[in-house]
LOLUM-542703 format. One line per 3 residues: number of its first residue (from 1); for each residue z, x, y of C-alpha. Coordinates in steps of 0.05 Angstrom, whole numbers, padded with zeros to 5 digits. Each point is the difference from the previous one (the first is absolute). Example, Ala and Ser with C-alpha at 12.3 -4.5 7.8 and 13.67 -1.06 7.14 Angstrom:
2
1) 00156/00246/-00090; -00013/00027/00069
END
This chain:
221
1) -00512/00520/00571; -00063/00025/-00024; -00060/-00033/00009
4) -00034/-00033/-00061; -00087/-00003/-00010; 00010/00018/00077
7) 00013/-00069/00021; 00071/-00019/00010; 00034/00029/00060
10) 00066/00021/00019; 00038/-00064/00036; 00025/00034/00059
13) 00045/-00047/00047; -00058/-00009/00053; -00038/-00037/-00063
16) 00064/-00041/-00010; 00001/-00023/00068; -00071/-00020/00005
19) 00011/-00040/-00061; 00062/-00038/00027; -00037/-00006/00067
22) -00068/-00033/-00044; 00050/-00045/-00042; 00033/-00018/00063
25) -00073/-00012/00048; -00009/-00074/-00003; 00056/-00030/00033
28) 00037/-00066/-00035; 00015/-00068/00027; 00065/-00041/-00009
31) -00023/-00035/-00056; -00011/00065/-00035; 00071/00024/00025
34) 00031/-00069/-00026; -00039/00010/-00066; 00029/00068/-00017
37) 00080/-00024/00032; -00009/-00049/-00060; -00019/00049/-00043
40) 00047/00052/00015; 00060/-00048/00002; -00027/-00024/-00073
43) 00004/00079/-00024; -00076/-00001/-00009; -00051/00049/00023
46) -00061/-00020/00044; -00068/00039/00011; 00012/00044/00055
49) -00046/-00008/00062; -00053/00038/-00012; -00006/-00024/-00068
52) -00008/-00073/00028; -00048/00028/00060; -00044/00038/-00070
55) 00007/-00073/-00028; -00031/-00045/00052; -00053/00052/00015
58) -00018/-00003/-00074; 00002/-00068/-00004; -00046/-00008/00066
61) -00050/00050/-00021; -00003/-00042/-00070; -00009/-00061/00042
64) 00049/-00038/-00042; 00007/-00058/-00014; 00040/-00001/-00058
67) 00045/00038/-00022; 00062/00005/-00048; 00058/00033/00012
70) 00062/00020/-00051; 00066/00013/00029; 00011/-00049/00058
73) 00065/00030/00022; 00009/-00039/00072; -00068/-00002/00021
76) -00007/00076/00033; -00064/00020/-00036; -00016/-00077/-00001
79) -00007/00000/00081; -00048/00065/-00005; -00041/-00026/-00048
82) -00014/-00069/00032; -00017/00027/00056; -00053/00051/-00023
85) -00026/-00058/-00040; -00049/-00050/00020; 00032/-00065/00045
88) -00024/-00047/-00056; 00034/00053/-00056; 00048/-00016/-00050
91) 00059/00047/-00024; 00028/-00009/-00065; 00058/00021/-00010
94) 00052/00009/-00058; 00074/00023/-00010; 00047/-00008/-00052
97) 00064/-00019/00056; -00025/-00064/00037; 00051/-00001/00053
100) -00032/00057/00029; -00063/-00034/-00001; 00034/-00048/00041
103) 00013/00054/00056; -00077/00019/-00009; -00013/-00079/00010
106) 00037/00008/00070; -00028/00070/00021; -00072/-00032/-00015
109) 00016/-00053/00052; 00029/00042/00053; -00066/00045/-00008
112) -00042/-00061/00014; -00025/-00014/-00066; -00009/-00074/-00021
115) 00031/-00019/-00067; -00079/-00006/-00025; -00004/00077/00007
118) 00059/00026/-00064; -00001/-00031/-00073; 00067/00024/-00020
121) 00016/00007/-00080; 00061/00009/-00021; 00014/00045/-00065
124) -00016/00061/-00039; -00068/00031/00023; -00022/00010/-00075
127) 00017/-00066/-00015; -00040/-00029/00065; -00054/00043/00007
130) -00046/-00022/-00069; -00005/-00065/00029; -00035/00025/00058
133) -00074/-00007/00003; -00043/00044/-00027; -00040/00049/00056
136) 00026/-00040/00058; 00032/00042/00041; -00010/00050/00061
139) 00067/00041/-00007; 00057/00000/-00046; 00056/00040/00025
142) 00057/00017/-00047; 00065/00013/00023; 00039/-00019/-00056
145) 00041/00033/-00063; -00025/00070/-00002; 00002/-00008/-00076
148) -00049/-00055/-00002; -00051/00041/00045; -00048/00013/-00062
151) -00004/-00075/-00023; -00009/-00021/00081; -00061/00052/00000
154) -00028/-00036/-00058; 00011/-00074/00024; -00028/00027/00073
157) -00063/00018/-00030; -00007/-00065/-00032; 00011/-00041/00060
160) -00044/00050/00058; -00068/-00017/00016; -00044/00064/00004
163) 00009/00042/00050; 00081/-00024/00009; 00052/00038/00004
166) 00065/00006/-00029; 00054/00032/00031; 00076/00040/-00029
169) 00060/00009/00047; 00054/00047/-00012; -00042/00054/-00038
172) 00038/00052/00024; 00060/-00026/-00025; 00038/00035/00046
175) -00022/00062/-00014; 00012/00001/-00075; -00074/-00020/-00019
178) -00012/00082/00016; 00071/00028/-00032; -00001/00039/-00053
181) 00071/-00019/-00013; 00006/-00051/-00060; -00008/-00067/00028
184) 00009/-00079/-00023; -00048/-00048/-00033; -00017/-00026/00059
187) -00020/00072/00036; -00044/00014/-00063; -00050/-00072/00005
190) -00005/00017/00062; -00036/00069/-00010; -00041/-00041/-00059
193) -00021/-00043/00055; -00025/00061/00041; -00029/00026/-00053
196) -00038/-00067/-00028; -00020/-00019/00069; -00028/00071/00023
199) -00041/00013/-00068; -00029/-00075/-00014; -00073/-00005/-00002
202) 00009/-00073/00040; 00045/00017/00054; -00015/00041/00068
205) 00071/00026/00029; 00038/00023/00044; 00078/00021/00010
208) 00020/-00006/00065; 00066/00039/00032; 00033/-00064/00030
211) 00061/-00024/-00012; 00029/00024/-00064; -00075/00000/-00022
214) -00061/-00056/00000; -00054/00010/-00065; -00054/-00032/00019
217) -00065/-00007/-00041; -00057/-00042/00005; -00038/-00038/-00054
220) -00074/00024/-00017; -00051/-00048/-00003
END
């Protein structure tokens, strides 16, 4: 593989192993491991560990206090993100299947969190999202339909205060993002994304190699 404007490298297997060895460095309780049993049982995919380690530090370094969150799945990247937030923060947090939110509800509990601590919303992110305030929020993550990613970036730059940040799970898409092989609708918004994200005049980012890729970018003031 050559090497292109002498930057990217060659990804030899001792590279591959530090990464699993980062994604894998802060260790999980049990109501993380309950969280993603839920989630796996329910054929859903959570953020992997280092993912949810990259969340809480953002979210603590933010000092959050609110934040909104699309894609509740059972409450993986929920737990990481409360806990990197502020102990008077609010998560908001939306998904089209409720009864999953129901397992998040549970996983909240067994973390420790009071019931004060998650506003849960029910229903399509698009749908939920414009009724959100304007500017109010620390963080928006997205972790929802890969197709909608350019209309969350939008809504997420609405709703953060300067100097938030807004963060994209799954970038890599499992390694399609960077095949040249023809790819679906959903590989292509995805590369949009990148490419929005890493040339806007408002946004400071970052893509960082965890999990099947975290964009991160951070609001200008």
């Amino acid at each position: 593989m050559r090497q292109l404007r002498g930057q990217e490298r060659v990804i030899t297997g001792n590279r591959q192993t530090s990464w699993a060895f980062a994604d894998a460095f802060v260790a999980e309780d049990e109501a993380l491991h309950w969280a993603r049993d839920r989630a796996r049982e329910a054929g859903l995919r959570s953020v992997s560990a280092g993912t949810g380690a990259a969340l809480r530090l953002l979210a603590a370094t933010a000092d959050a206090k609110v934040v909104a969150e699309i894609g509740t799945g059972t409450g993986v990247s929920g737990i990481h993100l409360l806990r990197g937030m502020r102990p008077d923060g609010v998560l908001t947090t939306v998904d089209t299947e409720p009864e999953m939110q129901q397992f998040a509800r549970q996983a909240f509990r067994t973390a420790g969190f009071t019931g004060n601590r998650a506003r849960f919303i029910p229903g399509r992110a698009l749908d939920v999202l414009p009724r959100l305030a304007d500017g109010g929020y620390d963080l928006v993550f997205c972790d929802g339909d890969r197709q909608e990613c350019l209309d969350y970036l939008a809504e997420s730059l609405r709703l953060l205060r300067p100097g938030g940040l807004v963060c994209f799970e799954g970038v890599f898409a499992n390694g399609r993002t960077v095949d040249s092989a023809a790819q679906p609708t959903e590989v292509l918004r995805v590369r949009e994304l990148l490419r929005t994200v890493r040339e806007s005049t408002v946004l400071q980012s970052s893509l960082l190699p965890v999990g099947d890729g975290l964009l991160c970018a951070v609001k200008r003031g």
